[in-house]
TIDO-588269 format. One record per residue (C-alpha): residue in three letters; x, y, z; residue number from 1. Coordinates in steps of 0.001 Angstrom, whole numbers, plus 500000, padded with zeros to 6 digits. Example, Ala and Ser with C-alpha at 12.3 -4.5 7.8 and 13.67 -1.06 7.14 Angstrom:
<node 'ALA'; <512300; 495500; 507800>; 1>;
<node 'SER'; <513670; 498940; 507140>; 2>;
% end
This chain:
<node 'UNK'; <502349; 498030; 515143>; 1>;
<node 'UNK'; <501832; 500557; 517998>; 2>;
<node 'UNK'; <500598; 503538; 515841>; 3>;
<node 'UNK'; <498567; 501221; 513450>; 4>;
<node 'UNK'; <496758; 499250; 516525>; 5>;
<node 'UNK'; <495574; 502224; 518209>; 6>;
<node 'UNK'; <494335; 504428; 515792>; 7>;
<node 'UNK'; <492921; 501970; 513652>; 8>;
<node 'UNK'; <489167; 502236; 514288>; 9>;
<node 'UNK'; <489649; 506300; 513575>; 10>;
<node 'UNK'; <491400; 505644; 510212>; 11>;
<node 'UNK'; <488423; 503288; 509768>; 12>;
<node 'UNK'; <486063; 505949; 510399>; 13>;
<node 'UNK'; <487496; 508250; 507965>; 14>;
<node 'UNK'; <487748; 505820; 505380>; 15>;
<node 'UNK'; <483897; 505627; 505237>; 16>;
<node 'UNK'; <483808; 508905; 504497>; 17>;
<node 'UNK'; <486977; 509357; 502015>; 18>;
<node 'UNK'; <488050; 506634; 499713>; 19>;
<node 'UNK'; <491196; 507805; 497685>; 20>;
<node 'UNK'; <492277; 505835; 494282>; 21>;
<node 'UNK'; <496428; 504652; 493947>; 22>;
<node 'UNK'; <498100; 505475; 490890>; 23>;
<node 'UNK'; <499121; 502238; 488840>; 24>;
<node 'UNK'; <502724; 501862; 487928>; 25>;
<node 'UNK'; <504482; 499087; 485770>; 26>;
<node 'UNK'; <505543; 495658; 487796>; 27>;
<node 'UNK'; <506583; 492224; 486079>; 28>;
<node 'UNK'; <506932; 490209; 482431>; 29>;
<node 'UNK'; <508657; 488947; 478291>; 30>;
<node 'UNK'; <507376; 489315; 474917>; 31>;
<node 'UNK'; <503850; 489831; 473544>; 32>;
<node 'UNK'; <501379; 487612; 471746>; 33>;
<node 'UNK'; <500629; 489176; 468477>; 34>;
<node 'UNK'; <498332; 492428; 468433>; 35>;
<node 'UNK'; <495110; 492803; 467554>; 36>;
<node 'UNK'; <494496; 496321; 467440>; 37>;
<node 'UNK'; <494764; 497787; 463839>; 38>;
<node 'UNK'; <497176; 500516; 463518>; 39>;
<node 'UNK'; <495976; 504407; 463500>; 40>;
<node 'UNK'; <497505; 507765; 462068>; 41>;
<node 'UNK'; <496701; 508867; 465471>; 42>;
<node 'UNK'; <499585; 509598; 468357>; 43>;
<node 'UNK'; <499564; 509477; 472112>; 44>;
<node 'UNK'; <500129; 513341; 473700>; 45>;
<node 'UNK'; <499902; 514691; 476799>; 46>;
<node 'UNK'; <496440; 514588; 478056>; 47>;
<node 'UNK'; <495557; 511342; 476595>; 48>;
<node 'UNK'; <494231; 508322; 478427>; 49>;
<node 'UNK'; <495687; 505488; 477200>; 50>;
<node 'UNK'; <495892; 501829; 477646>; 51>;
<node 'UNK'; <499567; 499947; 477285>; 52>;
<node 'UNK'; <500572; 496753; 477293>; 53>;
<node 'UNK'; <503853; 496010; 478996>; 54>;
<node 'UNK'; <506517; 493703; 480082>; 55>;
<node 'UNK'; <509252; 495356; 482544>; 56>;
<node 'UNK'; <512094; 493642; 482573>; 57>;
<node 'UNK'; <516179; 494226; 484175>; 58>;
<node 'UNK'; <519159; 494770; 482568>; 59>;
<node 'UNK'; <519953; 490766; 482772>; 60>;
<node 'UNK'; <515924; 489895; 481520>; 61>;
<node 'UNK'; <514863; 489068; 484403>; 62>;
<node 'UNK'; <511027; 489699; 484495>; 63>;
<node 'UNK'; <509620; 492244; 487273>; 64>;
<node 'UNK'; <506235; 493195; 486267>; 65>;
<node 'UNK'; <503827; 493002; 483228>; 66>;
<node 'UNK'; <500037; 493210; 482242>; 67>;
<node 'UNK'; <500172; 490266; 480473>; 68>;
<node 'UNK'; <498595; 486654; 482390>; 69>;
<node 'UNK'; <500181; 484702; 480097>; 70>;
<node 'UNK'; <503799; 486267; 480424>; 71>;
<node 'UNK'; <503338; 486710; 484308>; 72>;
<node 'UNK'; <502468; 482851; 484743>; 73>;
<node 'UNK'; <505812; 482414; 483836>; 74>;
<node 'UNK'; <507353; 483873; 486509>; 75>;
<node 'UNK'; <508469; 483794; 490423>; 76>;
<node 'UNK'; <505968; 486597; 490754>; 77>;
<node 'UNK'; <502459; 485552; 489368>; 78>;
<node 'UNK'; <499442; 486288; 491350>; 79>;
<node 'UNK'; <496617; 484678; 490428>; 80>;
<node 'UNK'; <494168; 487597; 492200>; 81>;
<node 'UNK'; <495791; 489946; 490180>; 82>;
<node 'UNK'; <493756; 491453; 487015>; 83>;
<node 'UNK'; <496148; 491133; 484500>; 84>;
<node 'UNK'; <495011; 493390; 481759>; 85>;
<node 'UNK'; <496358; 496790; 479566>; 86>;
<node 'UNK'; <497688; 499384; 481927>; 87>;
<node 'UNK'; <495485; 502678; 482278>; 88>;
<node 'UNK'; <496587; 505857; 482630>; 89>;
<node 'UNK'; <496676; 509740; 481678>; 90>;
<node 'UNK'; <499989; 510322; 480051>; 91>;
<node 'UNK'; <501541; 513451; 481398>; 92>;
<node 'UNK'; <499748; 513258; 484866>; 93>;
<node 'UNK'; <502703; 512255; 487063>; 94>;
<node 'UNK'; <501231; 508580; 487480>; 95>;
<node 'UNK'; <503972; 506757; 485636>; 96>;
<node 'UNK'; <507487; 506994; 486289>; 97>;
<node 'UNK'; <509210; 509745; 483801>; 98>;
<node 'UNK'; <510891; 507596; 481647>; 99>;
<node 'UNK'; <507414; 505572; 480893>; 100>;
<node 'UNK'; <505535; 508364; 480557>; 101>;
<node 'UNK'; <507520; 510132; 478100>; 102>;
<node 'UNK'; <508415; 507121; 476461>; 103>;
<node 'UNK'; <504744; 506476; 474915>; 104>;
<node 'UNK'; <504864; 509915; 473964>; 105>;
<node 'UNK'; <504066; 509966; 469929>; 106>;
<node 'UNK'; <503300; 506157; 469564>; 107>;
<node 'UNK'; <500306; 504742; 467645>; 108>;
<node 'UNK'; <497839; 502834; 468376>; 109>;
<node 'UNK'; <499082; 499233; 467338>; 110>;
<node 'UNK'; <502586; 500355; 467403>; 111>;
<node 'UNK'; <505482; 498588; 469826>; 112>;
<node 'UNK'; <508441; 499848; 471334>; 113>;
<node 'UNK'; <511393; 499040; 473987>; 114>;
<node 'UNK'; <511784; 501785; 476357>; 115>;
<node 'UNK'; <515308; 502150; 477988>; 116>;
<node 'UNK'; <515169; 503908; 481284>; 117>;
<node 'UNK'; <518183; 504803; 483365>; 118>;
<node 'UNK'; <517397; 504803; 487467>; 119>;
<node 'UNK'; <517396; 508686; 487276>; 120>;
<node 'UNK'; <513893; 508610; 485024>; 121>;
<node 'UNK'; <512619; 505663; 486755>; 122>;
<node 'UNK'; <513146; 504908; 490849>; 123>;
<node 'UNK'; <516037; 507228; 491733>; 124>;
<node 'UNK'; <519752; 506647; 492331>; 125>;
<node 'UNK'; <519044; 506259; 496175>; 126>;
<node 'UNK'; <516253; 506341; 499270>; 127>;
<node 'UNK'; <515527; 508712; 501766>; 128>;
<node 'UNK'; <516944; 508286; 505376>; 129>;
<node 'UNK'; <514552; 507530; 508547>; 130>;
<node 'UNK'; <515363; 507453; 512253>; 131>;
<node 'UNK'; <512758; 504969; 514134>; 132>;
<node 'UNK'; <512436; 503794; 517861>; 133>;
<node 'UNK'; <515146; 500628; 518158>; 134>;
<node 'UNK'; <512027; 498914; 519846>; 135>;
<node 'UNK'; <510509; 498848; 516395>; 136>;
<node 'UNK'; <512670; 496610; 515372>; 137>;
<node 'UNK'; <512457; 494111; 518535>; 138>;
<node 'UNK'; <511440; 490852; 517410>; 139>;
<node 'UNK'; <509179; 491163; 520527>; 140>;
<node 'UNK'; <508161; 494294; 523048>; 141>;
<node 'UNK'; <505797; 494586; 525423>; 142>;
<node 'UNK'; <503288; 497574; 525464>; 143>;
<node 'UNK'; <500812; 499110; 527934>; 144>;
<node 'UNK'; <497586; 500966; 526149>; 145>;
<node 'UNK'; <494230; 502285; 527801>; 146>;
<node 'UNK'; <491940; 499322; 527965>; 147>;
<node 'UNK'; <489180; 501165; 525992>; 148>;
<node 'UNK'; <491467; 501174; 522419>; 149>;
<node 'UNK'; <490463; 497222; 522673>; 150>;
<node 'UNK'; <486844; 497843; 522971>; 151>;
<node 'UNK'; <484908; 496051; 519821>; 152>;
<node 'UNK'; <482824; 499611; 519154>; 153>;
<node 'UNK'; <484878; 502846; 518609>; 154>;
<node 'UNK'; <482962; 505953; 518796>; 155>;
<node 'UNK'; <484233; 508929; 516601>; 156>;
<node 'UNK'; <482897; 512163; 515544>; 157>;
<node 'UNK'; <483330; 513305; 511783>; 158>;
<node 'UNK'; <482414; 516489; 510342>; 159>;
<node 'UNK'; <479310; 516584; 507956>; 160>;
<node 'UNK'; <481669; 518693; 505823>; 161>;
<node 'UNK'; <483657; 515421; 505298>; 162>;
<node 'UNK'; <480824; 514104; 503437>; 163>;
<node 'UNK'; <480503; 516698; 501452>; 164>;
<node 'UNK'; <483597; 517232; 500069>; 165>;
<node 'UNK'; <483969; 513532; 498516>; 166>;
<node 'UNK'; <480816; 513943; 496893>; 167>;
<node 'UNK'; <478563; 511925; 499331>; 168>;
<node 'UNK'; <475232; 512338; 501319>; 169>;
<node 'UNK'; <475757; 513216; 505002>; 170>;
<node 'UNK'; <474551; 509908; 506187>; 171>;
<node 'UNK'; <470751; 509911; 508748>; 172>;
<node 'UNK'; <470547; 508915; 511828>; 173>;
<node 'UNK'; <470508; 505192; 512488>; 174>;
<node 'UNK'; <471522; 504510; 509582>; 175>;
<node 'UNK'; <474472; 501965; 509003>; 176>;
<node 'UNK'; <477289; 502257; 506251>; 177>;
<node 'UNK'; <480254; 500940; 505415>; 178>;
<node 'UNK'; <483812; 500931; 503433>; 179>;
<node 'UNK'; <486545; 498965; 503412>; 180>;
<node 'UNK'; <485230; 496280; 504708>; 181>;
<node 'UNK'; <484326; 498175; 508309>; 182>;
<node 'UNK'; <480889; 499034; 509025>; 183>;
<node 'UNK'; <479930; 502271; 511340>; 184>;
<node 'UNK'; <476560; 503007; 512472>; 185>;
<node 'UNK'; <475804; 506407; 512711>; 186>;
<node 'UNK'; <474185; 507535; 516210>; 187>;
<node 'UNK'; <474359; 511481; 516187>; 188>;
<node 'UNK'; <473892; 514117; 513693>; 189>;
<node 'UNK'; <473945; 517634; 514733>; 190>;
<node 'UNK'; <476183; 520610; 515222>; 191>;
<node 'UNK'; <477687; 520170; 511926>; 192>;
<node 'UNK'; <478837; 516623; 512952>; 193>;
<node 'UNK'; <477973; 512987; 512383>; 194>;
<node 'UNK'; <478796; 510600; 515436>; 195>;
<node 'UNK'; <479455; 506793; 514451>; 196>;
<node 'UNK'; <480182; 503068; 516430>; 197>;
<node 'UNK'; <482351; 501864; 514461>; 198>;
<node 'UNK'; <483306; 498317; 514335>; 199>;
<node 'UNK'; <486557; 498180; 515585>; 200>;
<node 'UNK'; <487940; 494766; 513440>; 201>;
<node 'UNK'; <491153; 495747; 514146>; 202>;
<node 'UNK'; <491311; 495073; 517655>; 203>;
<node 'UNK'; <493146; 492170; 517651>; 204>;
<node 'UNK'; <490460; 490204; 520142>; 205>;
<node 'UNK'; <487661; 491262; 518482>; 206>;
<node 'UNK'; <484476; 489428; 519768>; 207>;
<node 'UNK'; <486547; 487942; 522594>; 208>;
<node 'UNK'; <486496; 488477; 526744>; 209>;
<node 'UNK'; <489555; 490017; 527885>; 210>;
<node 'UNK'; <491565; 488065; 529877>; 211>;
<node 'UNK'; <495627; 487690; 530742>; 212>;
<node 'UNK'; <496712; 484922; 528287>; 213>;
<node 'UNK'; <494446; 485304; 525327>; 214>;
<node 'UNK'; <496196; 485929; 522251>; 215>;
<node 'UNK'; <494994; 487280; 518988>; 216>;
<node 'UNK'; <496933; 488533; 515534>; 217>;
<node 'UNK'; <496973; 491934; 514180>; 218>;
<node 'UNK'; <498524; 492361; 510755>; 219>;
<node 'UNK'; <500767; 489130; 510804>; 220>;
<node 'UNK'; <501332; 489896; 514235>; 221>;
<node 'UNK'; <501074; 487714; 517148>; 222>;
<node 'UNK'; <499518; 489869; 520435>; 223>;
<node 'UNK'; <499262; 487997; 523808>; 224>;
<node 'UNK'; <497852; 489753; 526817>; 225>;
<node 'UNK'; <500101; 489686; 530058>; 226>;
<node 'UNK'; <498367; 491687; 532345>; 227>;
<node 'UNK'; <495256; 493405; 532976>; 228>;
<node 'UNK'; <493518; 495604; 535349>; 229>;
<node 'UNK'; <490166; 498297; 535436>; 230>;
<node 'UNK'; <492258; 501184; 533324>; 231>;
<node 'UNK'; <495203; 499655; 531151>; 232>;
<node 'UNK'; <496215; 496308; 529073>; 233>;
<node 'UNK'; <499533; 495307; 528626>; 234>;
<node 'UNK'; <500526; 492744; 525363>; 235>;
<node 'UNK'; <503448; 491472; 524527>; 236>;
<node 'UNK'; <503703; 491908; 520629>; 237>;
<node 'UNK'; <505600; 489230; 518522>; 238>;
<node 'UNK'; <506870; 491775; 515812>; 239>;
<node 'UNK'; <506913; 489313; 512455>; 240>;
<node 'UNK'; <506251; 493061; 510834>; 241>;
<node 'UNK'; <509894; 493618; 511613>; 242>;
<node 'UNK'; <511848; 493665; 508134>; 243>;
<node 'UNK'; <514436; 491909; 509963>; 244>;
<node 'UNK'; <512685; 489673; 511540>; 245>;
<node 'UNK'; <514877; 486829; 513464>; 246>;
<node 'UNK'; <518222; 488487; 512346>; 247>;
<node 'UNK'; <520723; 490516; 514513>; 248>;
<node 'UNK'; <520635; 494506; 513845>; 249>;
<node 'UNK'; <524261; 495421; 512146>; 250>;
<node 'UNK'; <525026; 498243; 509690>; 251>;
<node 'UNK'; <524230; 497142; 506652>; 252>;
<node 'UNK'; <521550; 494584; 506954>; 253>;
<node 'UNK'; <519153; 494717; 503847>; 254>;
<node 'UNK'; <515581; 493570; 503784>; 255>;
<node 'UNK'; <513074; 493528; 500887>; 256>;
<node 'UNK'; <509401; 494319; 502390>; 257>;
<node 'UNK'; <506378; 495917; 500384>; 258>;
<node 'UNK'; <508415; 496994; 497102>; 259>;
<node 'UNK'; <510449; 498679; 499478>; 260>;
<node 'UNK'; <514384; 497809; 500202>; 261>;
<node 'UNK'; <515264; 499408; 503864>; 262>;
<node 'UNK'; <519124; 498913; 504685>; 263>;
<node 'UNK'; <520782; 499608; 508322>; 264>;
<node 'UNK'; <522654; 502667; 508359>; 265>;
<node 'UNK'; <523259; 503348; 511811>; 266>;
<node 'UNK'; <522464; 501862; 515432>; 267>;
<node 'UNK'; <522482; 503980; 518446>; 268>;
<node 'UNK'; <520726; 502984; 521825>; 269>;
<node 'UNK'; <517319; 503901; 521156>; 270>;
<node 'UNK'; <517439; 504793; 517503>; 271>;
<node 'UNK'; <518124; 502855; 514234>; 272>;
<node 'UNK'; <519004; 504911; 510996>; 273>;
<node 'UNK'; <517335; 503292; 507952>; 274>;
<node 'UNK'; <517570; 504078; 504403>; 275>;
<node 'UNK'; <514278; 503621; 502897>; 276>;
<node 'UNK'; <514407; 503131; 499023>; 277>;
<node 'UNK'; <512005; 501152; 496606>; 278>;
<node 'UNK'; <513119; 497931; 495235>; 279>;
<node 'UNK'; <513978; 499101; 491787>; 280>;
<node 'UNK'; <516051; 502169; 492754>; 281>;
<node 'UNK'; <519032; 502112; 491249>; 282>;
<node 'UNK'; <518524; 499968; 488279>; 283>;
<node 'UNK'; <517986; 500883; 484828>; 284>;
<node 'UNK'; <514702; 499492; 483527>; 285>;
<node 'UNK'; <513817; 498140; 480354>; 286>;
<node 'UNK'; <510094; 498002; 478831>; 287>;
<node 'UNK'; <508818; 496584; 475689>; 288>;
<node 'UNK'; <505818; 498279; 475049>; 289>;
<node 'UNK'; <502374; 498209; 473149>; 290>;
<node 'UNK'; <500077; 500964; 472648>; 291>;
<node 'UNK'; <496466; 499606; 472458>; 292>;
<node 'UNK'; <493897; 501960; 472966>; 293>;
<node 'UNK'; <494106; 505752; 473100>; 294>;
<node 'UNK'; <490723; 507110; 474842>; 295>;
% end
């Protein structure tokens, strides 16, 4: 909450001028309808795009991720926003998990297969260990911040060379532009720079007087001001982005949050060890497979 809140309108900024793309790996589904993709001579090799239909499954069937509407309606895990369609992606490029990616290796187009993958080819045998405030994990904290991070325009300054190196114009004077749903008007270029107001929608009282007592949400969060003066705000912050939200801290404690599993490893007085791992670490996988297109 604390990082996020006040650095927000930079990220923002930056975001206009850099918008990065997420690899796309496997996530819930059963069995296929029938193909209708004739077969080819031709084989998937490194350095082909290809598109794959999937269904990922556990070692007991349960269903975790697939491309397939029909096959994800089915399931605890349907979302209905979601553009269920064949799974793109450059095999050999790193943007599957090993086992996947090597397992469409040689397949034709038309041709199905069940792909066995053991944790160590898929989301590791364990997580990575973190060390984060205690206060992190309140359920509520209170916080004191310079009164101008909850101004509705942020100015920042980016370099023209940011621009540039995405591939973009270096925006004109006056001129407005947005990304990511935040808008920035640009009031300065020169020296190499471009100044922007940005619109800072993450201030969680956006369009709203300041005052002690009005509350606002940020991220699921629930932010109340307590006290104000000419310099400083304080909030208290009801912390619902807690993993373990409304339970007591022990060693041990597991929570599920963002494809992500965190467990309690250790609890000193300021600090609380976690052990951050994704969801699926640990288990071996199992994917039926259909190649569909290769590109």
């Amino acid at each position: 909450m604390n990082k996020k809140l006040f650095v927000g309108a930079l990220a923002a900024a930056l975001l206009l001028a850099s918008c990065g793309k997420s690899a796309q790996t496997p996530e819930n589904s059963s069995a296929f309808p029938s193909s209708v993709t004739p077969a080819s001579e031709r084989v998937a090799k490194e350095g082909d795009t290809v598109a794959v239909n999937y269904v990922g499954k556990l070692e007991d069937g349960t269903i975790f991720d697939t491309s397939i509407k029909s096959i994800a309606e089915t399931t605890p895990k349907f979302n209905p926003n979601r553009d269920y369609s064949p799974l793109l992606f450059t095999v050999g490029a790193g943007q599957m998990i090993k086992g996947f990616d090597q397992g469409v290796l040689g397949m034709k187009v038309g041709e199905k297969k069940t792909l066995r993958i053991p944790p160590e080819e898929a989301y590791g045998t364990g997580g990575t260990e973190e060390v984060v405030p205690r206060k992190a994990l309140d359920d509520q904290f209170s916080e004191t911040v310079p009164r101008e991070k909850y101004q509705d325009v942020f100015e920042v300054t980016v370099p023209e060379a940011t621009f540039k190196d995405q591939g973009n114009e270096v925006p004109k004077m006056g001129e407005t532009i947005t990304a990511g749903g935040v808008s920035a008007k640009v009031t300065k270029v020169e020296g190499g720079n471009v100044t922007l107001d940005v619109e800072n929608r993450q201030n969680p009282f956006y369009g709203k007087k300041l005052a002690v007592g009005l509350e606002g949400d940020f991220e699921g969060n629930k932010v109340k001001i307590t006290r104000l003066d000419e310099k400083n705000v304080t909030v208290e912050v009801t912390n619902r982005q807690n993993p373990f939200y409304g339970k007591k801290l022990a060693v041990g404690l597991e929570a599920p949050i963002g494809g992500e599993r965190f467990v309690i490893k250790k609890i000193d007085e300021d600090t609380v060890t976690l052990e951050r791992s994704h969801e699926l670490s640990g288990k071996t996988l199992v994917f039926e497979v259909e190649l569909m297109e290769i590109k």
